[in-house]
LOFI-630860 format. One record per residue (C-alpha): residue number from 1; z, x, y; residue in three letters. Coordinates in steps of 0.05 Angstrom, whole numbers, plus 5000, padded with zeros to 4 digits. Layout:
! LOFI-630860
DOVO  nr    Z    X    Y rest
DOVO NUM    Z    X    Y  ALA
...
***
This chain:
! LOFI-630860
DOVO  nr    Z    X    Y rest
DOVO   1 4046 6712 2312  UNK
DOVO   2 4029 6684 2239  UNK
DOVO   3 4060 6611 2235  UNK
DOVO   4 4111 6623 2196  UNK
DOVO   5 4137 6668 2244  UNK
DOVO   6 4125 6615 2298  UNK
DOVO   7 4168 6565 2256  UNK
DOVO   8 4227 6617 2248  UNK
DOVO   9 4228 6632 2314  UNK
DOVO  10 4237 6559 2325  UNK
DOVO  11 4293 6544 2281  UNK
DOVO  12 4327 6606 2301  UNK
DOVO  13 4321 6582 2390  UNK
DOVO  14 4349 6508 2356  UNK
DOVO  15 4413 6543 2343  UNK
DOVO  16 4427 6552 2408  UNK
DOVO  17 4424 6475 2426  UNK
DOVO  18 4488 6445 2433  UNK
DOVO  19 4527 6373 2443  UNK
DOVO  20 4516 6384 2522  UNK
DOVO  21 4444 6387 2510  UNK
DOVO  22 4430 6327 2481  UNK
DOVO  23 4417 6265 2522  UNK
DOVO  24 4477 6215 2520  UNK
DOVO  25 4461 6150 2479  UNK
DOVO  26 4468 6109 2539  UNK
DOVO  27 4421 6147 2587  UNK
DOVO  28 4368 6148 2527  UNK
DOVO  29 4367 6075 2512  UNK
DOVO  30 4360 6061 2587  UNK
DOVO  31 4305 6098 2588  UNK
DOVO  32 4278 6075 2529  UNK
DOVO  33 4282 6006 2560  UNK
DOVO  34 4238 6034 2612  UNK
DOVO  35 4191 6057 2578  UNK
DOVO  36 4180 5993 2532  UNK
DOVO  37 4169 5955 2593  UNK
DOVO  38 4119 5998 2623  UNK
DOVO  39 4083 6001 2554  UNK
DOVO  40 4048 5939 2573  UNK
DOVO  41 3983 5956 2623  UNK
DOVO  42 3992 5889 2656  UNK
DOVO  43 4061 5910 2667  UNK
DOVO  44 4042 5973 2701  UNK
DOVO  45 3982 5939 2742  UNK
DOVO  46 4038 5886 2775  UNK
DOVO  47 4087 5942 2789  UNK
DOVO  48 4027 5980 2820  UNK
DOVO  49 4008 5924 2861  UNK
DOVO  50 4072 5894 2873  UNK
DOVO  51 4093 5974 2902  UNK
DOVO  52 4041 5966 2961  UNK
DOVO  53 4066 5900 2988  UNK
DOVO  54 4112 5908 3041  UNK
DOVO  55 4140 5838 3030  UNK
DOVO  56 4168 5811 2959  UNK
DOVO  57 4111 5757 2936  UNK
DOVO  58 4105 5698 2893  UNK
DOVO  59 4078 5681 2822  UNK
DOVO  60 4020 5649 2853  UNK
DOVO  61 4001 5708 2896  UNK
DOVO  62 4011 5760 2838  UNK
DOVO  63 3972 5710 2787  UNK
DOVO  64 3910 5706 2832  UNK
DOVO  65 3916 5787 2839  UNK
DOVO  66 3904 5794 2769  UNK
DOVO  67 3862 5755 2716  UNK
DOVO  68 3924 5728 2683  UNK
DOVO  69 3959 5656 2692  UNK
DOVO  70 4025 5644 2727  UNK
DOVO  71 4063 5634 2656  UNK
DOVO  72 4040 5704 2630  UNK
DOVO  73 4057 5732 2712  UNK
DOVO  74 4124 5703 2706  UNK
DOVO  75 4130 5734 2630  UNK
DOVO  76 4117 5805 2656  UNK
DOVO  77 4167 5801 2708  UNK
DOVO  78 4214 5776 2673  UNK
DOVO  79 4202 5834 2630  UNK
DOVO  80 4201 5887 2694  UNK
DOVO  81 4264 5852 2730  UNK
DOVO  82 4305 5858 2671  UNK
DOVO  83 4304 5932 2670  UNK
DOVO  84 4306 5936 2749  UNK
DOVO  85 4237 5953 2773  UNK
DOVO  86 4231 5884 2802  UNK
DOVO  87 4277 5851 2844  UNK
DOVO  88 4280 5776 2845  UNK
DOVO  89 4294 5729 2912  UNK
DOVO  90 4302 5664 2906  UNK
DOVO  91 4286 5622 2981  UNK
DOVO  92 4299 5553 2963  UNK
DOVO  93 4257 5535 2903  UNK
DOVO  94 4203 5603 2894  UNK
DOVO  95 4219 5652 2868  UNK
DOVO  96 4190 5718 2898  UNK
DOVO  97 4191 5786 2873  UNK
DOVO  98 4189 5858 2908  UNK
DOVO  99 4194 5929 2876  UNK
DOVO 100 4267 5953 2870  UNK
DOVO 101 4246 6028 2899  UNK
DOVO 102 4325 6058 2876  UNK
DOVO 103 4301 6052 2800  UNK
DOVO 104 4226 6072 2817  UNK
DOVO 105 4253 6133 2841  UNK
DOVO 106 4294 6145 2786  UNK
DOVO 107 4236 6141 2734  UNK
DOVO 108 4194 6199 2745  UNK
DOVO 109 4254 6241 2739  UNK
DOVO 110 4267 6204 2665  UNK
DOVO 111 4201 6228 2649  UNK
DOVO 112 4219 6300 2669  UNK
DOVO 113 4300 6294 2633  UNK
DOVO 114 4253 6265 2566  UNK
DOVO 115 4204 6320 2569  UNK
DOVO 116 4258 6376 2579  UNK
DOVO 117 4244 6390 2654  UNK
DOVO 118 4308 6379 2687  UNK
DOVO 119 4385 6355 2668  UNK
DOVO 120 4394 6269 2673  UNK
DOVO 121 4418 6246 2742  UNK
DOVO 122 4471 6201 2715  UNK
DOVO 123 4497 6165 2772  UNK
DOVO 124 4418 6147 2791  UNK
DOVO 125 4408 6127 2724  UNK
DOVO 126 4473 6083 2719  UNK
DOVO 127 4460 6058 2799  UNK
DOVO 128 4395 6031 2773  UNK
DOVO 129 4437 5998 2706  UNK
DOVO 130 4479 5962 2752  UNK
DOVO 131 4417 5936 2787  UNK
DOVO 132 4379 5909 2731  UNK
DOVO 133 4444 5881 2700  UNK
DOVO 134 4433 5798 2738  UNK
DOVO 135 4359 5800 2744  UNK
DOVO 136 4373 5728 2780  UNK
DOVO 137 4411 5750 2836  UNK
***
């Protein structure tokens, strides 16, 4: 197939797609959030950490995990418990933090909806929403 006939062939299949197709605005930018905050490796390194601890941590524990201090450790998770991956509990005055596995498991599945695998789970994606919406709680 010469490549103009590759780019016909194209245009011709994108007549097909219709309003249904398309992600939802609202779906997209959640995932779009997601995948901002895991576009930081230090991000990604705490969530991968933070997924094999079977209790929530502190700062300080996280912090001496990684060659980072406790400000830039409090930055990131900031940045990861405001779109849900992290959960925060506060026990008196510390703060610790533990994955928030109902969003985890929604984000391989964005991955697959982005890359045209399979249809959006809405009510995963807006269960995980409502979970990121106080990251203080």
């Amino acid at each position: 197939m010469t490549f103009d006939a590759f780019i016909d062939d194209r245009r011709s299949s994108m007549n097909h797609v219709t309003v249904r197709d398309v992600l939802d605005r609202r779906t997209a930018e959640t995932y779009a959030e997601w995948f901002r905050a895991l576009a930081d490796p230090t991000r990604v390194q705490l969530l991968a950490w933070l997924a094999q601890q079977p209790e929530p941590v502190s700062v300080g524990e996280l912090a001496a995990v990684l060659p980072i201090g406790q400000s830039t450790v409090s930055h990131h998770l900031a940045a990861l418990a405001a779109v849900g991956f992290v959960q925060v509990q506060r026990r008196g005055t510390r703060s610790l933090y533990a994955v928030n596995a109902s969003c985890l498991e929604c984000f391989p599945s964005a991955a697959d909806v982005v890359m045209g695998r399979r249809p959006p789970d809405v009510l995963r994606v807006a269960a995980c929403r409502l979970s990121s919406a106080d990251p203080r709680s």
